[in-house]
C-alpha positions in Angstrom: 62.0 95.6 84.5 58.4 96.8 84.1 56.2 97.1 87.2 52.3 97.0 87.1 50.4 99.3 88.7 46.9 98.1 89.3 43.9 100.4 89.2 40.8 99.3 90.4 37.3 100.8 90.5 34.1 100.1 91.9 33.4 97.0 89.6 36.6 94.9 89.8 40.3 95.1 88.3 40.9 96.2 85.0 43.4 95.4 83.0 46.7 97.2 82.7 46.9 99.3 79.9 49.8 101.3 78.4 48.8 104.4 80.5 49.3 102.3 84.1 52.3 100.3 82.9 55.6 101.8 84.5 59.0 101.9 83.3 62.3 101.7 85.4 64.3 105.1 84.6 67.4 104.4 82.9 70.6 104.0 84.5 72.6 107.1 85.1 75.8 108.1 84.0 77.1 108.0 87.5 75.3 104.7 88.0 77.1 103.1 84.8 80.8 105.0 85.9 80.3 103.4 89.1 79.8 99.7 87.7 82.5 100.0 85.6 84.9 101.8 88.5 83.3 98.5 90.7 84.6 95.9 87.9 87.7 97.2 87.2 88.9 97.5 90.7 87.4 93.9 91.6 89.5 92.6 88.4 92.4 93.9 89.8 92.6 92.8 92.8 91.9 89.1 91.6 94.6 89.8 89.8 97.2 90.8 92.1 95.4 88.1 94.6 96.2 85.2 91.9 99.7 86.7 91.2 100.4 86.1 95.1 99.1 82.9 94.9 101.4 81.8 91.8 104.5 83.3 93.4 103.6 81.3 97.0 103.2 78.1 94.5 106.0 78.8 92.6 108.2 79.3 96.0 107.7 75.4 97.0 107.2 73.7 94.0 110.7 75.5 92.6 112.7 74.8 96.1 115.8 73.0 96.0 118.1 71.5 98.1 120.2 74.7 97.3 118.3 77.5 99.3 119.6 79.1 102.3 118.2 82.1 104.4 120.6 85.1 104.4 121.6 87.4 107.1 118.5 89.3 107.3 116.1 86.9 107.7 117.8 85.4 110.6 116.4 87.6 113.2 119.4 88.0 115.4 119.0 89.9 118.6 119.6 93.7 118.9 123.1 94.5 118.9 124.6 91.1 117.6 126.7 91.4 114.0 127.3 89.0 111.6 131.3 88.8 111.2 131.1 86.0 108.2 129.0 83.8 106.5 129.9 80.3 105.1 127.5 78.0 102.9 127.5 74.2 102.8 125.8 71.5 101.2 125.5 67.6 102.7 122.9 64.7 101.9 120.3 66.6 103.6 120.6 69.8 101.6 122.3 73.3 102.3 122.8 75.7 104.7 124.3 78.2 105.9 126.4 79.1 109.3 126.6 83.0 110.1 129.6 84.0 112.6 127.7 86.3 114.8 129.9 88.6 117.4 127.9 89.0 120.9 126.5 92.8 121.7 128.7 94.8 124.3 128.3 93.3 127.3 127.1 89.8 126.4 128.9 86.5 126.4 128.6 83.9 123.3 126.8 81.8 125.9 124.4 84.3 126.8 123.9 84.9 122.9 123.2 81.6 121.9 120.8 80.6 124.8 119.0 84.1 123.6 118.9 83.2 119.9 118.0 79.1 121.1 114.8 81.0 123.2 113.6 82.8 120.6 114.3 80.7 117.5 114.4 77.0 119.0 111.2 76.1 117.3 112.9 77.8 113.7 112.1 81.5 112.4 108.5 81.5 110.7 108.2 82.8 107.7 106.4 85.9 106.2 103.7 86.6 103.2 107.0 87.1 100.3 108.7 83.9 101.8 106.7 81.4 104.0 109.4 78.8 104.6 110.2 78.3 108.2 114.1 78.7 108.8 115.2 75.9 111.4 118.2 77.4 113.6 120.8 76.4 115.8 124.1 77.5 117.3 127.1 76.6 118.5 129.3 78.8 121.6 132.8 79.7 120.2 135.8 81.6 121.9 134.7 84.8 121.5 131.5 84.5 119.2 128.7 81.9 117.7 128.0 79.8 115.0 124.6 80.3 114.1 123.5 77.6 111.5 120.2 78.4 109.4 118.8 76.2 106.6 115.1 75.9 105.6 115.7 72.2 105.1 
């Protein structure tokens, strides 16, 4: 872009010649390296913003009836184990009920009235998965059903 200098003397403005006309330097090396280190960094993270995005998209519209949280995501309390796992399906979709053994010291009541406190309202998801898990349980002899199912 060219800027005008104006010069004026005791009778008036003159017009701008080629002598009072400047030019913007050119762009640097640097100046360039940095637009293009700007662009590509910008283009990637759209990119990895819009894979996200498809894989969230793809993670509802591609859910079925079928899908059950596993042992991991359930978010049992410190010391609990899982003992078994069984998966069923109904009319209302799957799920699947973990055999959790109480830690040392705890009863199955006192298990499942910790896991109904913390998880009565279902296990929110995360950024990989963002299904809620819905949860309940059910006292046994000597441990507790817990039930998960993101249906």
């Amino acid at each position: 872009m060219d800027v005008l200098r104006e010069d004026s003397g005791e009778h008036g403005r003159r017009a701008p010649t080629a002598a009072t006309v400047r030019r913007s330097p050119p762009l640097g090396r640097r100046t360039i390296a940095g637009i293009v280190v700007a662009t590509v960094f910008s283009g990637v993270v759209v990119l990895l913003v819009g894979l996200f995005l498809l894989r969230m998209v793809m993670q509802v519209v591609f859910a079925t009836e079928g899908d059950v949280p596993d042992a991991s995501s359930m978010d049992l309390p410190v010391g609990s184990s899982v003992t078994a796992s069984e998966t069923s399906c109904g009319s209302g979709g799957c799920w699947t009920v973990f055999t959790v053994r109480p830690p040392d010291g705890t009863s199955p009541t006192e298990l499942a009235r910790q896991i109904e406190d913390e998880h009565g309202d279902g296990i929110p998801g995360d950024l990989l998965d963002p299904r809620t898990i819905q949860v309940s349980t059910e006292v046994r002899a000597s441990d507790v059903a817990v039930r998960g199912s993101f249906w």
